[in-house]
C-alpha positions in Angstrom: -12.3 170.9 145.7 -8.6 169.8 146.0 -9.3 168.7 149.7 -11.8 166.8 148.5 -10.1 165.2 145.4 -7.4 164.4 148.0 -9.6 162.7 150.8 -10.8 160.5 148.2 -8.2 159.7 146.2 -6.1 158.4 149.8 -9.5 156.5 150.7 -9.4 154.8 147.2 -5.7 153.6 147.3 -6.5 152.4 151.0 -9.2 150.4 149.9 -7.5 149.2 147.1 -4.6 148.7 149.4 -6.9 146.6 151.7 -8.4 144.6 149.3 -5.1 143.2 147.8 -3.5 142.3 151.6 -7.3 140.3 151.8 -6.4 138.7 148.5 -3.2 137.5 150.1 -5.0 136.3 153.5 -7.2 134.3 151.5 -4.6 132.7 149.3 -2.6 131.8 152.3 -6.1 130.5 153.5 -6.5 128.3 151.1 -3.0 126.8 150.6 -2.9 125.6 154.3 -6.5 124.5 153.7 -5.5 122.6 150.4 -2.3 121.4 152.6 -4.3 120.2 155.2 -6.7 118.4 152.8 -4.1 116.5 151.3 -2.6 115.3 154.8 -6.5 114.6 155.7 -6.8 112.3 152.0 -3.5 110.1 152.6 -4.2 109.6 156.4 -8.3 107.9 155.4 -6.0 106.1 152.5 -4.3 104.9 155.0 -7.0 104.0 157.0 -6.5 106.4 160.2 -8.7 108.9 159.3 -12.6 109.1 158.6 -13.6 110.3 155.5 -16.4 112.5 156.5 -13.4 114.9 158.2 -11.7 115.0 154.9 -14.9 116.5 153.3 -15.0 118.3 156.1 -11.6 120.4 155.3 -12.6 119.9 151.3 -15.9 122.1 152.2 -13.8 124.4 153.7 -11.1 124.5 151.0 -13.7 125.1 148.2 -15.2 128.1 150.4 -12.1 129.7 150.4 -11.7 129.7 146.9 -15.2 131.4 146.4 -13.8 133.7 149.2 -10.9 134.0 147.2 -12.6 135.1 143.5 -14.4 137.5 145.8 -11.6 139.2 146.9 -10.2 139.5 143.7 -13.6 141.1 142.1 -13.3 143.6 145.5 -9.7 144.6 144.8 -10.1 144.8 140.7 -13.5 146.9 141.4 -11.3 149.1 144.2 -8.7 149.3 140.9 -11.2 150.6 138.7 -12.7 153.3 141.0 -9.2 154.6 141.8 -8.5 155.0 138.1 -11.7 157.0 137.9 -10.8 159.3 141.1 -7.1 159.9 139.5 -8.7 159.9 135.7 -6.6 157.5 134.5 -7.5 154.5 132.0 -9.6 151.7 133.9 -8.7 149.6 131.5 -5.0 149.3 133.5 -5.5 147.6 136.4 -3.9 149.6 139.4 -2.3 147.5 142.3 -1.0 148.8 145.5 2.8 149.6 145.5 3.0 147.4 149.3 0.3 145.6 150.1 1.7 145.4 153.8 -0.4 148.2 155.7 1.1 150.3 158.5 -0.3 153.1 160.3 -0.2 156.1 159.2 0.2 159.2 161.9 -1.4 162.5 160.0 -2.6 163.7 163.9 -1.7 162.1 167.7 -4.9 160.0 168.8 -4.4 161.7 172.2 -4.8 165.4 169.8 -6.6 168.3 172.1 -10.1 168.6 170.6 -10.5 171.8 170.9 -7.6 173.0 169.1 -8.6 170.7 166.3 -11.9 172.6 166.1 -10.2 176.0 166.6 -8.1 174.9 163.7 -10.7 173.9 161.8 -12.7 177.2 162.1 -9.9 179.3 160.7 -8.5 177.4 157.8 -11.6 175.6 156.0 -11.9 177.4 153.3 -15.6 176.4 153.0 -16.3 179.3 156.2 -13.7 181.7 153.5 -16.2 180.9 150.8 -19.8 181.4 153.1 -17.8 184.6 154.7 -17.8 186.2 151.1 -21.3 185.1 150.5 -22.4 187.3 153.5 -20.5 190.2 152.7 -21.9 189.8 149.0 -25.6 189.6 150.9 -24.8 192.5 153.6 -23.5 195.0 150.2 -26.8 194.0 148.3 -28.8 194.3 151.7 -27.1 198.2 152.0 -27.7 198.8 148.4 -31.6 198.0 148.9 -31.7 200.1 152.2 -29.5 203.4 151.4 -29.2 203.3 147.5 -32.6 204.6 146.9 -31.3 208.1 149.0 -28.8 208.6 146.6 -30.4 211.3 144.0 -29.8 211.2 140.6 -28.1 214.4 139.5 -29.3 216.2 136.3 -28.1 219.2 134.1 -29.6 220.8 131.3 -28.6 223.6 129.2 -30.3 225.9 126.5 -28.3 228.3 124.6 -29.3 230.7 121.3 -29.5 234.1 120.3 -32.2 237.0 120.4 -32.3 240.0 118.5 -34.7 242.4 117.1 -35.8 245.9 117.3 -37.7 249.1 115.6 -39.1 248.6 111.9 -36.4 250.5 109.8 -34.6 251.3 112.8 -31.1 249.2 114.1 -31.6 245.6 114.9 -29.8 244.7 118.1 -28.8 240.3 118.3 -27.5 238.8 121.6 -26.5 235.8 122.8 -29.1 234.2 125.0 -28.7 230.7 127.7 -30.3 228.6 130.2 -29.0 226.3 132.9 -31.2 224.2 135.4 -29.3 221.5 137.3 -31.6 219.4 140.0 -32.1 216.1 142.0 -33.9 213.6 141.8 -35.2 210.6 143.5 -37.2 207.5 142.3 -40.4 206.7 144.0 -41.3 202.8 143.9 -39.8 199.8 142.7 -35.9 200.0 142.5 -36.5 203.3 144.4 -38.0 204.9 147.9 -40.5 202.9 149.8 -39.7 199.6 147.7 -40.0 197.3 151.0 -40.3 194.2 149.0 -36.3 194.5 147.5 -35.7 195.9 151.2 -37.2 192.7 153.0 -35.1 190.4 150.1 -32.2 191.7 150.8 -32.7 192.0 154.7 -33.7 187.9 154.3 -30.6 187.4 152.1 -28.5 188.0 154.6 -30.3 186.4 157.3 -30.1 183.3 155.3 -26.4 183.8 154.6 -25.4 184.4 158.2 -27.8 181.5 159.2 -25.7 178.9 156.7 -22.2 180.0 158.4 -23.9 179.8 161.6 -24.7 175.8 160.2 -21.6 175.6 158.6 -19.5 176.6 161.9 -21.6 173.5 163.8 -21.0 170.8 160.6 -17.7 171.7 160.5 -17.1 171.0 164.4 -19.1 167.8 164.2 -17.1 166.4 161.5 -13.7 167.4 163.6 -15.1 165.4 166.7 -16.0 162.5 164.7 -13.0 162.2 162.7 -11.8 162.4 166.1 -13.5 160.1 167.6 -13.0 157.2 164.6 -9.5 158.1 165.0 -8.8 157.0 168.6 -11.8 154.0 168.4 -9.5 152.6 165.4 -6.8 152.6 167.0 -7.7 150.8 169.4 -10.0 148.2 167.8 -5.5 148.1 165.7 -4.5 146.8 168.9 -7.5 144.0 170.0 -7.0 143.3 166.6 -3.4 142.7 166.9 -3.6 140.6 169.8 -6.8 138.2 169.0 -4.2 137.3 165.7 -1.4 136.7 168.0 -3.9 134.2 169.8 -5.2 132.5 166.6 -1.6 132.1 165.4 -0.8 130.4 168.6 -4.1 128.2 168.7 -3.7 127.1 165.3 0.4 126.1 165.8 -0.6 124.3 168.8 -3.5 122.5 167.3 -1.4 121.8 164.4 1.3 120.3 166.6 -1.2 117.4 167.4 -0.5 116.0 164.4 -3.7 113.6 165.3 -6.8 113.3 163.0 -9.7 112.2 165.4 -13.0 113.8 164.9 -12.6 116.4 167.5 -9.0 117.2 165.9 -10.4 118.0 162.7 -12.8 120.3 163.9 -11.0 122.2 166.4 -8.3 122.6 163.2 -10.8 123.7 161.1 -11.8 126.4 163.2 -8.7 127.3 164.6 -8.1 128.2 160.9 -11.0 130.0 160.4 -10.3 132.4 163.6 -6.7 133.1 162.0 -8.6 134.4 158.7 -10.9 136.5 160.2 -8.7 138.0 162.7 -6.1 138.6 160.1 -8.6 140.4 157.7 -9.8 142.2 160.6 -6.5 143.3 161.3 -5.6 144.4 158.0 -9.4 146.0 157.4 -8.5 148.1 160.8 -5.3 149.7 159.8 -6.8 150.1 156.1 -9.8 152.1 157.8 -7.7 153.9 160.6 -5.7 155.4 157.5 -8.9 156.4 155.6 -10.0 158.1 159.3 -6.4 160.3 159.3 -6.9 161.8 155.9 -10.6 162.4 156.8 -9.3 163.8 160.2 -6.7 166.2 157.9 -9.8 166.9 155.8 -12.4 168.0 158.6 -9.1 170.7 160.2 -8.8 172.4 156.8 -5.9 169.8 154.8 -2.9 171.5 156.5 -1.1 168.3 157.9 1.2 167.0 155.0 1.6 162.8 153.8 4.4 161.1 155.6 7.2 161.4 153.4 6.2 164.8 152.0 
C-alpha cells in the first residue's frame, strides 16, 4: 500500500508539474501571437498589409487563449487530485515547486531485463503476501487430511466405598474405584471419510498456488513494460528535443523576413504553431518518462530511492 500511495502521489505531482510548464507554453504562445497581431494591425494601417492576414493571426491569437483557460482548468484539476492523493485541503491550490522538467534517472534505460525481473520476484511484497496465503491453504489442507487421525483421548474415573456383611455379625467398609481411559475417533463431517472438507481444502490450495503462479507472470509483465515505456520515452525525449530545435529555428528565420505578404503570414502562423506543439510535446515527454521511472521502481518492488534522497 505504501508502494502504491507512492507511485501515485509522484504521477500526480508530474502531471501537475506538466500541466503548469503547458500553462507557460501557451502564455508565451499567445504573447508572440498578440505581438505579432499588433505588428500585422499597424502594417494594414499603414497600408502594406491585407487585412484578411491580420484576422488571420487574430484567429489564432483568440485560440490560444481558449488553449490557454484549458490549460489552466488541466493544471488546477491536476492541483486538486494531488491534494486528494496527499489528503490535504483542495481548497489550496498546489503548484509545482519548478515547473522546468528534467529527467529523472530511478533505473539506466539500457537496465538488464532479466535482473529487473529477478529483482522483482524477490522483493514484491505482493508474492510475500500470496506466499503466506499458500502456506495458510497447505496447513488447512493438512488439517483436513491428517487431523481426523488424531483421536480424542478420554479418562473417566469412579470412586466410593463398599461394605457389608453377616446380620448381627461385623460389618466390613472399603474403599472401592474405577478407571477407563480410551480413544476415540469421529466418523463423518469434521472427522474420517469427510471428503467434501478434504476436496476444499485440496482446491484451496490449488487455487492459492495457481494465483502465485499468475501473480509471478503479472508481476514480470509489468517489469517488461515499465521497461519498455522507459527506453521508448526516452527516446520519443530526444526526437522531441530536436523537432523544437528545428521549430525554433524555422520560426527565427521566418521571423527575420520581416515581410507581410500572404505567403509570409501563413508560413509565420504555422511556424508558430509547430513551436507549440513540439514544445508541449517536449515537456509532455519528460513529464511521462518520469511517471514511467517511478512505475518502473514500482513494478521491481520500490527499492530504488528519489534523487536527492
Amino acid at each position: 500500500q505504501r508502494q502504491d500511495s507512492t507511485l501515485s502521489a509522484a504521477q500526480g505531482y508530474f502531471e501537475l508539474a506538466k500541466a503548469g510548464a503547458l500553462v507557460d507554453v501557451n502564455r508565451e504562445a499567445l504573447k508572440t501571437s498578440s505581438d505579432y497581431q499588433q505588428q500585422l494591425h499597424a502594417a494594414v494601417s499603414s497600408g502594406i498589409a491585407f487585412k484578411g492576414d491580420e484576422l488571420r493571426v487574430q484567429t489564432r491569437t483568440e485560440r490560444y487563449e481558449i488553449t490557454l483557460r484549458q490549460a489552466l482548468e488541466r493544471q488546477r484539476v491536476a492541483a486538486a487530485e494531488l491534494a486528494l492523493i496527499l489528503h490535504l485541503d483542495s481548497t489550496v491550490e498546489l503548484v509545482p515547486r519548478d515547473t522546468l522538467l528534467v529527467p529523472i534517472t530511478l533505473f539506466e534505460t539500457n537496465a538488464a531485463m532479466h535482473t529487473l525481473v529477478e529483482q522483482a520476484l524477490r522483493t514484491r511484497p505482493e508474492l510475500k503476501q500470496n506466499q503466506a496465503l499458500v502456506s495458510a491453504a497447505r496447513a488447512a489442507r493438512n488439517g483436513a487430511v491428517y487431523g481426523p487421525l488424531i483421536p480424542s483421548v478420554g479418562a473417566q474415573a469412579f470412586g466410593g466405598g463398599l461394605g457389608g456383611g453377616p446380620d448381627g455379625g461385623p460389618n466390613n467398609f472399603g474403599a472401592e474405584g474405577d478407571y477407563l481411559v480410551g480413544l476415540s475417533w469421529r466418523i463423518g463431517p469434521g472427522g474420517l471419510f469427510d471428503a467434501g472438507r478434504v476436496n476444499a481444502g485440496k482446491a484451496r490450495l490449488a487455487a492459492a498456488q495457481l494465483g502465485e503462479a499468475k501473480l509471478k507472470d503479472t508481476i514480470t509483465s509489468q517489469v517488461v513494460v515499465s521497461l519498455a515505456r522507459v527506453q521508448s520515452l526516452w527516446a520519443q525525449i530526444a526526437l522531441a528535443q530536436q523537432n523544437l530545435a528545428t521549430a525554433t529555428e524555422t520560426l527565427r528565420l521566418t521571423r527575420e523576413r520581416k515581410q507581410y505578404g500572404v505567403g509570409v503570414v501563413l508560413e509565420d502562423i504555422q511556424a508558430q504553431q509547430d513551436l507549440t506543439q513540439s514544445r508541449s510535446e517536449y515537456l509532455t515527454a519528460l513529464a511521462e518518462y518520469n511517471k514511467a521511472q517511478y512505475a518502473l521502481n514500482k513494478a521491481v518492488g520500490g527499492q530504488q530511492a528519489p534523487p536527492g534522497n
